[in-house]
C-alpha positions in Angstrom: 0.0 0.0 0.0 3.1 2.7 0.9 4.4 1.9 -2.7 1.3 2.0 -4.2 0.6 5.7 -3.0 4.7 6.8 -3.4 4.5 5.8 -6.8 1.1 7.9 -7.2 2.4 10.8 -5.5 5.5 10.4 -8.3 3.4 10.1 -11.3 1.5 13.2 -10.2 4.3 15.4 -8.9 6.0 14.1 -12.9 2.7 15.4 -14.2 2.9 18.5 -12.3 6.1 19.4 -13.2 5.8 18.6 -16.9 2.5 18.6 -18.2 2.8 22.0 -20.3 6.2 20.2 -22.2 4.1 17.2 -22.9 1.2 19.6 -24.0 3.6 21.6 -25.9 5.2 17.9 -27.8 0.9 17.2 -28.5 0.2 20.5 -30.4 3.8 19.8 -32.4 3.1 16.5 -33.4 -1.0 17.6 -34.1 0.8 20.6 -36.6 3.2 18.5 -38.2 0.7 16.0 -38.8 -2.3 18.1 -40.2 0.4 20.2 -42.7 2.2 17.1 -44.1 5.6 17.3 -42.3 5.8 20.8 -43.8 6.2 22.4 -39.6 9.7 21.2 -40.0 10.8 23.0 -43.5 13.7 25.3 -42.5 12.2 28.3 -44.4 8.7 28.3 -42.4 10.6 28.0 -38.9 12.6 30.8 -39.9 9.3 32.7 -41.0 7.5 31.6 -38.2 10.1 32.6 -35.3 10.9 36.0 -36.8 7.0 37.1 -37.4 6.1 35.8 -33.6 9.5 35.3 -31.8 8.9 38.3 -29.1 4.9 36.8 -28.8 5.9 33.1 -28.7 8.2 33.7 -25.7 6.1 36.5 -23.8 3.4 34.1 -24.4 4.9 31.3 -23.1 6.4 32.8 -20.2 3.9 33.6 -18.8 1.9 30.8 -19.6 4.2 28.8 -17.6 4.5 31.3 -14.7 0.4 31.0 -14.3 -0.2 27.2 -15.0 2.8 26.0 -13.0 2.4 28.3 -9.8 6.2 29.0 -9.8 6.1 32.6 -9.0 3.3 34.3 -7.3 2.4 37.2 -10.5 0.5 39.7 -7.7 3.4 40.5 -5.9 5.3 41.9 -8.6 2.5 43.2 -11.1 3.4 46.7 -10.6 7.0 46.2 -11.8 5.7 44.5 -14.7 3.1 46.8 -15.4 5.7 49.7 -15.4 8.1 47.8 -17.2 5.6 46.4 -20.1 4.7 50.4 -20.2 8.1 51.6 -20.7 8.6 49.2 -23.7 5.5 50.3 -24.9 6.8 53.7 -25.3 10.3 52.6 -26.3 9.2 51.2 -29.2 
């Protein structure tokens, strides 16, 4: 019965930890199936991560931050706010 429930807690402490990177593997292999292989041509990764480079990591930051619970995003929302404002107007 101990091994039973220390092998659950593992499994879900494993899915914890990594179910965004198994997500992120599932939406791959869905693309690459549904456009023929044609995910994987050099040219449309090139295309793809200089259109939606600065998205695709913004987005995934912080999709990780909230899904995971690493860092608690209320206690330092005023930074970010001022800092996502200045780069507003930098640009």
């Amino acid at each position: 019965m101990k091994g039973e429930n220390t092998m659950n807690s593992k499994i879900k402490d494993f899915l914890r930890k990594y179910t965004m990177v198994i997500a992120l593997v599932i939406v791959f292999i869905l693309f690459c199936a549904l456009t023929d292989g044609r995910l994987l041509f050099a040219q449309n990764m090139s295309n793809l991560m200089l259109q939606n480079g600065y998205v695709l990591v913004l987005a995934c930051g912080m999709l990780l931050c909230i899904l995971t619970q690493h860092h608690k995003l209320k206690e330092k929302m005023e930074r970010n706010l001022f800092a996502g404002s200045f780069h507003c107007v930098k640009i």
